[in-house]
C-alpha positions in Angstrom: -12.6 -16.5 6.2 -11.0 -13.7 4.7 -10.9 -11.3 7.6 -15.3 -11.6 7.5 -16.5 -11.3 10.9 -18.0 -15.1 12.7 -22.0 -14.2 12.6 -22.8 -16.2 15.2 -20.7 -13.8 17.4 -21.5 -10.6 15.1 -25.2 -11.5 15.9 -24.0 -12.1 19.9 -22.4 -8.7 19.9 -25.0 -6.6 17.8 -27.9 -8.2 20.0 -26.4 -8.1 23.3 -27.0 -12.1 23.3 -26.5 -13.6 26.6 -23.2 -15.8 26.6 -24.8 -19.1 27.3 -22.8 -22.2 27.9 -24.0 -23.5 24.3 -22.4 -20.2 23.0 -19.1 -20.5 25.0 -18.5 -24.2 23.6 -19.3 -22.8 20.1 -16.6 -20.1 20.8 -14.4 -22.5 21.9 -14.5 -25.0 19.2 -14.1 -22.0 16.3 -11.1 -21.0 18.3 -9.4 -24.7 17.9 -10.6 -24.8 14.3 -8.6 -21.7 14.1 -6.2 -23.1 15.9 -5.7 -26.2 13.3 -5.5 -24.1 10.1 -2.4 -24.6 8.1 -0.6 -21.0 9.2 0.6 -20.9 5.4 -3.2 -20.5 4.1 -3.1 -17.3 5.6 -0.1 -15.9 3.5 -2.5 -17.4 0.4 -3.8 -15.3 -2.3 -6.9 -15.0 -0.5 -5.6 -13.0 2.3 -2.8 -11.1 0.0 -5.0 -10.3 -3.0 -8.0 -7.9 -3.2 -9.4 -8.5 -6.9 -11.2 -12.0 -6.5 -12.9 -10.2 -4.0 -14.5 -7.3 -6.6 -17.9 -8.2 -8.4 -17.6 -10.2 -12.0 -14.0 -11.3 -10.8 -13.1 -14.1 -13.8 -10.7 -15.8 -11.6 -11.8 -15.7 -8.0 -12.4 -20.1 -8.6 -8.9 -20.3 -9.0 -7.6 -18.3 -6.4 -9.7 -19.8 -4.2 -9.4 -23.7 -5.2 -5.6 -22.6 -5.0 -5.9 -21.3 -1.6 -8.4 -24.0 -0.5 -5.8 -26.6 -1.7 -2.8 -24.8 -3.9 -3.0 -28.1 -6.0 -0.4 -30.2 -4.7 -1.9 -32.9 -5.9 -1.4 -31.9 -9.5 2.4 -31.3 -8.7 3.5 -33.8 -6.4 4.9 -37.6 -7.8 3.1 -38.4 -5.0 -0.1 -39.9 -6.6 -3.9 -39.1 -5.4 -5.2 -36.0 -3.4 -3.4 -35.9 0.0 -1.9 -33.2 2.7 1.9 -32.1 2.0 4.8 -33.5 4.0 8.3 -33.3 3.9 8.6 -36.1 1.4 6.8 -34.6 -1.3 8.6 -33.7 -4.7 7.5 -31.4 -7.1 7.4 -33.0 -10.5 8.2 -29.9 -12.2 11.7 -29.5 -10.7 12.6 -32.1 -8.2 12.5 -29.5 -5.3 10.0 -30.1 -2.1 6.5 -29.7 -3.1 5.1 -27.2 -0.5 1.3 -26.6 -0.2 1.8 -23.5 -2.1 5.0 -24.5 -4.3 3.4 -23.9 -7.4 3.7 -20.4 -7.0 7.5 -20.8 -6.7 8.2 -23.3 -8.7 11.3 -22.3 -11.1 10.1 -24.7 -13.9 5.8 -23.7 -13.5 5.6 -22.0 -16.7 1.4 -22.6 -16.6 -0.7 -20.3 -15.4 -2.7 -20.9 -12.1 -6.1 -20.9 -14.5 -4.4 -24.2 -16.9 -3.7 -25.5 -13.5 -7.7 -25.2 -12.4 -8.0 -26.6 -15.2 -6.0 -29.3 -16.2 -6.8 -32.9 -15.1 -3.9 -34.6 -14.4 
């Protein structure tokens, strides 16, 4: 994650590892993982940001919890912790409640910390 290198293919590389059946299936199943990943978790604040990244960061929980998840589930009138679709609303303003809404939202005036914070 966060443009880090796979180690089971560093350690192929580095080692000059044969490329075994075993380690073709492995290659192949990270590549449809890859392939599965919501495209919009890349546009996240993990990949956009540096400073969660640097050493005594105070907030690197929240922006990865609101990468990992961009709590929807705090947002949406849709009740319980569940994956965005096209019928969510954002209680906040009545728009559609994206994955990563909360970050656009025109009536968010919370920080993302109260948000990785709040309960409800």
């Amino acid at each position: 994650m966060c443009r880090e290198n796979n180690l089971v293919i560093y350690l192929a590389r580095e080692m000059g590892l044969p490329h075994t059946t075993a380690f073709r299936s492995y290659i192949a199943t990270v590549e449809r993982k890859t392939l599965e990943i919501n495209p919009e978790f890349f546009d996240s604040l993990v990949f956009t940001t540096e400073t969660w990244r640097k050493s005594n960061c105070d907030s690197r929980h929240v922006i990865t919890r609101f990468s990992s998840h961009g709590f929807h589930h705090k947002i949406c009138t849709s009740s319980g912790y569940h994956e965005p679709i096209d019928s969510c609303i954002c209680k906040l303003c009545g728009c559609r409640a994206t994955l990563y809404h909360l970050l656009d939202c025109t009536n968010n005036t919370d920080s993302l910390s109260k948000w990785a914070t709040s309960i409800s």
